[in-house]
SELUMTOR-532144 format. One record per residue: z, y, x of N, C-alpha, C in turn; residue number from 1. Coordinates in steps of 0.1 Angstrom, whole numbers. Example, Ala and Ser with C-alpha at 12.3 -4.5 7.8 and 13.67 -1.06 7.14 Angstrom:
<pts>
+-------+-------+-------+-------+-------+-------+-------+-------+-------+-----+
!  n_pz !  n_py !  n_px ! ca_pz ! ca_py ! ca_px !  c_pz !  c_py !  c_px !  nr !
+-------+-------+-------+-------+-------+-------+-------+-------+-------+-----+
!    78 !   -57 !   132 !    78 !   -45 !   123 !    78 !   -33 !   132 !   1 !
!    71 !   -22 !   128 !    71 !   -11 !   137 !    79 !     0 !   129 !   2 !
+-------+-------+-------+-------+-------+-------+-------+-------+-------+-----+
</pts>
This chain:
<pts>
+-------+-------+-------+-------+-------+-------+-------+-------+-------+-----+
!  n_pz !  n_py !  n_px ! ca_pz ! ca_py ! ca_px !  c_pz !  c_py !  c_px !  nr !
+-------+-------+-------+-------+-------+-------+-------+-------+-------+-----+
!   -31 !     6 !  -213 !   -17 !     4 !  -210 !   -10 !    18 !  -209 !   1 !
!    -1 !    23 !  -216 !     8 !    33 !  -217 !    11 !    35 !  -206 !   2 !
!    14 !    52 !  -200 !    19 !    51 !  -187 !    32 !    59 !  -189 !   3 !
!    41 !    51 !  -183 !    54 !    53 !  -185 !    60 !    72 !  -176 !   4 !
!    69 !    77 !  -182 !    71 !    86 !  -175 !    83 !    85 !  -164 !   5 !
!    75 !    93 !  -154 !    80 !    88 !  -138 !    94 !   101 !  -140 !   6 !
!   106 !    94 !  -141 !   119 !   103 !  -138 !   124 !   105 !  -124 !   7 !
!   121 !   112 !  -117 !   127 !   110 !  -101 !   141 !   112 !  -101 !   8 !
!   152 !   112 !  -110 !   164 !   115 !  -112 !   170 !   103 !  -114 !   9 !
!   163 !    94 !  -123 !   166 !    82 !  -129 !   172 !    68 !  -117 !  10 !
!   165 !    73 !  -105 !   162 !    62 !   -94 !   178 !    61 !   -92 !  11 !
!   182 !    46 !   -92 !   196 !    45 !   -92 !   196 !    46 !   -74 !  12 !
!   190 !    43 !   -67 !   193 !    38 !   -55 !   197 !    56 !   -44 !  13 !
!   210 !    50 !   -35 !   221 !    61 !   -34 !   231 !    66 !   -42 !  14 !
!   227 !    59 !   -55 !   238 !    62 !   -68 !   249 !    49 !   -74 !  15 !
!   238 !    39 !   -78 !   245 !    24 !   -79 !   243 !    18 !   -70 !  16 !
!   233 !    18 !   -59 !   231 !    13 !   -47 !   234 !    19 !   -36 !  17 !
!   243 !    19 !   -28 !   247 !    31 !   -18 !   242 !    24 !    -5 !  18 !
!   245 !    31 !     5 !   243 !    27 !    17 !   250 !    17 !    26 !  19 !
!   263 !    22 !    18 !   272 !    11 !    22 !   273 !    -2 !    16 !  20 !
!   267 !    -2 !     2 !   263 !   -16 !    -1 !   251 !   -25 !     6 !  21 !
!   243 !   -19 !    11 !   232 !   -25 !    21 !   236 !   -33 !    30 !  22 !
!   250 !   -22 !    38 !   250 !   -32 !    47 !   258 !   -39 !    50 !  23 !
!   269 !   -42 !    38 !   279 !   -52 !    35 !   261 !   -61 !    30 !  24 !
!   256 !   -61 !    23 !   247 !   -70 !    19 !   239 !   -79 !    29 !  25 !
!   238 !   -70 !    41 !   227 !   -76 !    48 !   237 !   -85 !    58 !  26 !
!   253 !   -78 !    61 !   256 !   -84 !    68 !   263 !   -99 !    63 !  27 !
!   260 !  -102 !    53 !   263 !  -112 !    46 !   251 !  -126 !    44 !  28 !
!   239 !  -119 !    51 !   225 !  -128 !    53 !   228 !  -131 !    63 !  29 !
!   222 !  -146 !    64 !   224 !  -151 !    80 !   215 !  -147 !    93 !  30 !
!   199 !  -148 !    83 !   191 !  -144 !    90 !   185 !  -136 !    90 !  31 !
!   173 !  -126 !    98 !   162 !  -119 !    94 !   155 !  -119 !    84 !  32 !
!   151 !  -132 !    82 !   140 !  -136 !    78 !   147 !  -133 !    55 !  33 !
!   156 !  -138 !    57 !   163 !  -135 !    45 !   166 !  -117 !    37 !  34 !
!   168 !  -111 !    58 !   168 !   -98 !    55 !   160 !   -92 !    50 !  35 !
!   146 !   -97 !    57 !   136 !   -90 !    52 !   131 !   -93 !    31 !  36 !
!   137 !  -102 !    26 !   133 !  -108 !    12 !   142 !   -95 !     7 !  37 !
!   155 !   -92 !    14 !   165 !   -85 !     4 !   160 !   -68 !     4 !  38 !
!   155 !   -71 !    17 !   149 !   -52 !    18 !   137 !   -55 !     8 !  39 !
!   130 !   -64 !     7 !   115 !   -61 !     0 !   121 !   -60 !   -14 !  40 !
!   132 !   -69 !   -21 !   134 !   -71 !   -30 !   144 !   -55 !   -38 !  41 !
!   148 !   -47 !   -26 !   152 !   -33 !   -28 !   144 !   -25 !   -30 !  42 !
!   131 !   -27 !   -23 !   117 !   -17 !   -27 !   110 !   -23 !   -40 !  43 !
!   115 !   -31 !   -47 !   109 !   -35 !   -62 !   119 !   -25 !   -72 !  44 !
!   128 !   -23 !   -68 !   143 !   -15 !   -75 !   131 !     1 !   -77 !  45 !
!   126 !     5 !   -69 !   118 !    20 !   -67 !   106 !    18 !   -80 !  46 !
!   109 !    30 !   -87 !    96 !    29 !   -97 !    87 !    32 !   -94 !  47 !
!    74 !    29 !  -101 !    59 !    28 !   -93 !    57 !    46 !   -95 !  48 !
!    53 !    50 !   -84 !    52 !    67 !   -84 !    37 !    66 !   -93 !  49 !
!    32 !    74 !  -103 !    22 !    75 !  -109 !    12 !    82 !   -93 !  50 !
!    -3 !    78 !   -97 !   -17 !    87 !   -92 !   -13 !    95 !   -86 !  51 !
!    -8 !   105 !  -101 !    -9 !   121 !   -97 !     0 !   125 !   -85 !  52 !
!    11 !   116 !   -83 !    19 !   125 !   -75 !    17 !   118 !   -61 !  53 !
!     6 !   111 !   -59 !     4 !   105 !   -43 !   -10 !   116 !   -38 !  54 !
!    -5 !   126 !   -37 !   -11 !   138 !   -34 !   -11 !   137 !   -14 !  55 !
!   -22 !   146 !    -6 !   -26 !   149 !     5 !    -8 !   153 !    14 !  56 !
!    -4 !   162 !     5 !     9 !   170 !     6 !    19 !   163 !     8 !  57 !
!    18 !   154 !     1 !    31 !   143 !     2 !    30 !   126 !     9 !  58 !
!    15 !   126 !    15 !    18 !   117 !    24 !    21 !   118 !    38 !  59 !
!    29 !   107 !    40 !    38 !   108 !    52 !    30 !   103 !    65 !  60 !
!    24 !   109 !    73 !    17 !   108 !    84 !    25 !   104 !    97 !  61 !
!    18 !    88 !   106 !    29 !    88 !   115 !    28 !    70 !   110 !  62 !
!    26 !    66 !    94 !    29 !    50 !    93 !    19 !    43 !    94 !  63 !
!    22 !    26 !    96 !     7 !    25 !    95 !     6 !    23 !    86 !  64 !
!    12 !    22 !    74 !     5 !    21 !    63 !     8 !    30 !    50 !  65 !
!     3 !    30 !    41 !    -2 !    41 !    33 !    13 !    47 !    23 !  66 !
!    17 !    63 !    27 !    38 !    63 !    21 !    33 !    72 !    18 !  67 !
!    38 !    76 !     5 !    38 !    87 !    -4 !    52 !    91 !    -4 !  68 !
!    61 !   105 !    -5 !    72 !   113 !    -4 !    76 !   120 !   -14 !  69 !
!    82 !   117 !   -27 !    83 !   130 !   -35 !    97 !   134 !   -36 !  70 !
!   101 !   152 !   -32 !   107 !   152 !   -35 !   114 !   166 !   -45 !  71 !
!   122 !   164 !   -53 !   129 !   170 !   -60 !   142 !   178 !   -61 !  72 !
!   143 !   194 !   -57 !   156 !   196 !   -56 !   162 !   206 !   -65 !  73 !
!   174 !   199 !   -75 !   182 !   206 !   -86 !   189 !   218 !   -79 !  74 !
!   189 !   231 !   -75 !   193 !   242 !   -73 !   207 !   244 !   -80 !  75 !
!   208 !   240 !   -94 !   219 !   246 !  -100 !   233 !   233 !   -93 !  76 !
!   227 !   219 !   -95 !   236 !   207 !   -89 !   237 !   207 !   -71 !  77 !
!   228 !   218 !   -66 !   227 !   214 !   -47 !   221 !   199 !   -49 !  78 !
!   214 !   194 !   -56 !   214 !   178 !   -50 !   193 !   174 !   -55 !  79 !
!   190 !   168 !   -35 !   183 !   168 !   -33 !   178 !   151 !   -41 !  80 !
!   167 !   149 !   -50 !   163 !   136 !   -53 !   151 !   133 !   -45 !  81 !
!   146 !   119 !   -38 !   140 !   113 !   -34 !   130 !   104 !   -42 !  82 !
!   119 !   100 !   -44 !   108 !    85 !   -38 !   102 !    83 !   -33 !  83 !
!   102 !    74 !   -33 !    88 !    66 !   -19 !    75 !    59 !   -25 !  84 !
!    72 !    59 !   -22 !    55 !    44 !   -22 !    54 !    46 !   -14 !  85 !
!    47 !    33 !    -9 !    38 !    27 !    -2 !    29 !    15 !    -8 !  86 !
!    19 !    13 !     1 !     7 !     1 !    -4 !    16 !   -11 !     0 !  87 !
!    25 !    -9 !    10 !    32 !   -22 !    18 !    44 !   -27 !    11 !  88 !
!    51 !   -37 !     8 !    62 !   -43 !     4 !    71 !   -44 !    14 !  89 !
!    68 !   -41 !    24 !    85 !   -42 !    33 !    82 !   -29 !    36 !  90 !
!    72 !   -20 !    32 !    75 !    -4 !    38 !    84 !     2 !    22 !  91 !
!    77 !    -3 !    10 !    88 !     2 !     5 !   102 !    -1 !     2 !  92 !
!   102 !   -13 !     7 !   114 !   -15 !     8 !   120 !    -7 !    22 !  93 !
!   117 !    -2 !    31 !   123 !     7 !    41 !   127 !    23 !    34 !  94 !
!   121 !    23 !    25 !   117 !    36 !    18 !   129 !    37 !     8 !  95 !
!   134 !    23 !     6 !   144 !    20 !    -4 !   155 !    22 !     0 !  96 !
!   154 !    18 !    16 !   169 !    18 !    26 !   173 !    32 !    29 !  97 !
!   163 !    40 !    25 !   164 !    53 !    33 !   172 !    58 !    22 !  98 !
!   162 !    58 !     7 !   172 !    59 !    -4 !   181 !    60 !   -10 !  99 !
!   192 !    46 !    -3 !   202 !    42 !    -3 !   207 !    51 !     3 ! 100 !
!   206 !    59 !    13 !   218 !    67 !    21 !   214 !    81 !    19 ! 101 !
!   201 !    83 !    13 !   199 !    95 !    16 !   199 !   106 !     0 ! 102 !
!   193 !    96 !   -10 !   188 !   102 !   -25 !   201 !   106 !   -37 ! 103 !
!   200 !   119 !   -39 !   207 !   124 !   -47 !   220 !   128 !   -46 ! 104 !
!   222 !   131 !   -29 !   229 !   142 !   -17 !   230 !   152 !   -16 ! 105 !
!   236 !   162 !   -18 !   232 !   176 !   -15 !   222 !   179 !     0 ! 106 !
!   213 !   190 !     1 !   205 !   191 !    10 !   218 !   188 !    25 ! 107 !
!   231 !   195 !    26 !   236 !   201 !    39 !   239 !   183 !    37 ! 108 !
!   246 !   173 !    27 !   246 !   159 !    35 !   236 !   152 !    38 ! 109 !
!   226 !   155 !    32 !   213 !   146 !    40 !   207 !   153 !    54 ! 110 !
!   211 !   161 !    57 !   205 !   170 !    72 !   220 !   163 !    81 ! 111 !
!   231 !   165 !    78 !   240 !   157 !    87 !   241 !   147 !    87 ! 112 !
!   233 !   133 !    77 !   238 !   117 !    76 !   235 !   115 !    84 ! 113 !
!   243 !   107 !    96 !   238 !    98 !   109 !   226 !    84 !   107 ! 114 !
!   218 !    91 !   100 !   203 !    76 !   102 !   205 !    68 !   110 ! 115 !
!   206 !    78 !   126 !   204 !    64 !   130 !   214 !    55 !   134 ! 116 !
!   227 !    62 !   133 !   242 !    54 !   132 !   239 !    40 !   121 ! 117 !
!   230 !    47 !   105 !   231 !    38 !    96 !   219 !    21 !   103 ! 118 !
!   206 !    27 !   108 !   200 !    18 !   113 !   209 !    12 !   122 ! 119 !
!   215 !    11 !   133 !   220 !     7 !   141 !   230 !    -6 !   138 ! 120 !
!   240 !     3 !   127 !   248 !    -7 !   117 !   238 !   -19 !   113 ! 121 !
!   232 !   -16 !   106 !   224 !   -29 !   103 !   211 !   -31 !   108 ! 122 !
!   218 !   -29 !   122 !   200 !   -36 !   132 !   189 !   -38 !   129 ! 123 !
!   186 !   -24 !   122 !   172 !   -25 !   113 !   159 !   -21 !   124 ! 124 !
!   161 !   -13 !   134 !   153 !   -10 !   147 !   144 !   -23 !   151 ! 125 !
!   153 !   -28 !   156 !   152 !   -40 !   165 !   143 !   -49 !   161 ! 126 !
!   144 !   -51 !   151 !   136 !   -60 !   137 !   123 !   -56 !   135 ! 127 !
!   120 !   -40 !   136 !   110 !   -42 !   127 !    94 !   -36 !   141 ! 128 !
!    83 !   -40 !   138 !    76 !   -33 !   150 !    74 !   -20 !   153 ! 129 !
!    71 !   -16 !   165 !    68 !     1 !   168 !    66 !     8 !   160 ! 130 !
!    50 !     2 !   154 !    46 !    11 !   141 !    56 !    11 !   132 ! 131 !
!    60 !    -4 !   123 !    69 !     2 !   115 !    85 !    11 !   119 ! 132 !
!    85 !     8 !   128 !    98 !    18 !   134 !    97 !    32 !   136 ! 133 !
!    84 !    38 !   138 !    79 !    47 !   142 !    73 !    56 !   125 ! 134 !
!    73 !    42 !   117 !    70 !    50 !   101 !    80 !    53 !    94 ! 135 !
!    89 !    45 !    98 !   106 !    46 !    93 !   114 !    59 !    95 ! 136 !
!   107 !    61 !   110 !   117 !    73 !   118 !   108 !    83 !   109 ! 137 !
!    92 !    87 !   105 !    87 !    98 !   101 !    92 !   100 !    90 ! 138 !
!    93 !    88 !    78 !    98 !    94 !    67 !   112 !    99 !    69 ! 139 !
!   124 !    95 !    74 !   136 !   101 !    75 !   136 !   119 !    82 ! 140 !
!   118 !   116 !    91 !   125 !   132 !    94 !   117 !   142 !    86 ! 141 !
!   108 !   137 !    79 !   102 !   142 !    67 !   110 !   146 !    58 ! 142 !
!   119 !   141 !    49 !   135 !   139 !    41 !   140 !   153 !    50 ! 143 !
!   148 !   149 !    63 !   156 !   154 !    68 !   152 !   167 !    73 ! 144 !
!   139 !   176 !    72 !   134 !   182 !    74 !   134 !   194 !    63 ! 145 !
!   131 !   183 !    51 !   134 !   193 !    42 !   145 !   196 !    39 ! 146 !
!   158 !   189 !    39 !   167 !   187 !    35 !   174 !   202 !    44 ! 147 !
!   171 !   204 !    60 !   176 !   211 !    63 !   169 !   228 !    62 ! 148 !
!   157 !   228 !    57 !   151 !   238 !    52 !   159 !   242 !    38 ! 149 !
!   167 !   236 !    28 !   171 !   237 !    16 !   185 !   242 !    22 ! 150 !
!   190 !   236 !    32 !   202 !   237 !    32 !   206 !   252 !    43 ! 151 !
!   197 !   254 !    48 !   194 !   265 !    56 !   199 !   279 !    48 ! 152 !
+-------+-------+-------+-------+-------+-------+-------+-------+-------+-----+
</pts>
């Protein structure tokens, strides 16, 4: 099988998918249970990160389950690009929500986005368990970490 080449630029999400579409989206589901189909079904939107780039370096320590972090940043545009993996389907889809608010920002907006103003908006905390909450919170400060090293 041909392996397709991985564009980290390409990833619409933050671009055609914004943050603010999530949560007119989610606030439009009645239930959880529905929420969680639309978040998983946003981590199908993320292209499959090739092998090579699920490196020691770039996994995100802290989840329970297995998150790769690649990121990309254009110096001449200021604008920081994002992806995610994971082995899990509702972690990539968390990976996807982050995306939405965070991918293809300049560094100094992704070190100021209010995360957790955006979780809060759409009661994403409350929903999900410790671990996952607690894997959620590492990848954003992973992102937001570098984000403010760039922007520094």
């Amino acid at each position: 099988m041909p392996q397709t080449e991985f564009d980290i630029r390409a990833i619409k999400l933050g671009r055609d998918v914004t943050a603010e579409d999530v949560c007119e989206d989610l606030e439009f589901l009645d239930d959880w249970e529905e929420r969680y189909r639309y978040i998983i079904d946003l981590g199908k939107q993320l292209p499959p990160m090739p092998e090579a780039l699920r490196t020691e370096d770039r996994f995100v320590r802290g989840c329970q389950s297995q998150v790769w972090l690649v990121t990309e940043y254009d110096g001449d545009a200021d604008t920081l690009y994002l992806a995610v993996e994971s082995d899990a389907l509702i972690v990539r889809g968390l990976g996807a929500i982050i995306l939405t608010a965070l991918n293809g920002k300049t560094p100094k907006e992704v070190a100021d986005y209010d995360m957790d103003g955006f979780f809060e908006r759409i009661d994403l905390l409350r929903h999900l368990s410790p671990t996952r909450g607690n894997g959620l919170l590492a990848m954003v400060g992973r992102i937001k970490q570098e984000a403010a090293t760039l922007a520094a």
